[in-house]
Residue, then its C-alpha position, 0 to 999 in steps of 0.5 A: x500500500x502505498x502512504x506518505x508519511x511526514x512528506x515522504x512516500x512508502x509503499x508498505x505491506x504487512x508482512x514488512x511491517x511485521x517483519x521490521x517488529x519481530x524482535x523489536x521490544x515494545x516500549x511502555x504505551x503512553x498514546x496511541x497504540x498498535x498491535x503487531x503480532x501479539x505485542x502492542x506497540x507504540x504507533x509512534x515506536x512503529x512509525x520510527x522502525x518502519x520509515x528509519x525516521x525521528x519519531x518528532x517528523x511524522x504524526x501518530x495520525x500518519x502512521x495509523x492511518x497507514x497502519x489501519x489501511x495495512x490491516x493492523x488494529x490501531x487503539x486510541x490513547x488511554x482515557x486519563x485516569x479520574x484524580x482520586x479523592x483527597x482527604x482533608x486534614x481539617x476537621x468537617x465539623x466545626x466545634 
């Protein structure tokens, strides 16, 4: 298939992609993920490998827009987690 990413044009195909991760330790996800495999990636660590460029060139949209075109499931970043409620070292009552 082919995509452009950060400008630059790739003629991608799963097994490539497949074949670039393989042996490729998957970083801590933080964003935007994919699945190679059975390991989840990185879209951004994926992106880097499969073009050899700075993962600051090229947005996560790019590569998973090619990623989903190629086959791949792509997931959305991790909804934040919700701020545990704080207890108060003050007194609710007043005496």
């Amino acid at each position: 298939m082919r995509c452009v990413i950060a400008r630059f044009p790739f003629d991608l195909f799963k097994s490539e992609v497949e074949a670039a991760m393989k042996g490729v330790k998957p970083e801590p996800v933080t964003g935007e993920s994919v699945i190679v495999g059975r390991r989840h990636y990185p879209v951004k660590q994926v992106g880097e490998v499969i073009t050899r460029q700075d993962r600051r060139d090229f947005s996560a949209a790019e590569v998973t827009r090619a990623l989903t075109g190629l086959g791949f499931t792509c997931r959305p970043a991790p909804a934040p987690a919700a701020p545990e409620p704080v207890e108060t070292a003050w007194p609710t009552t007043i005496v």
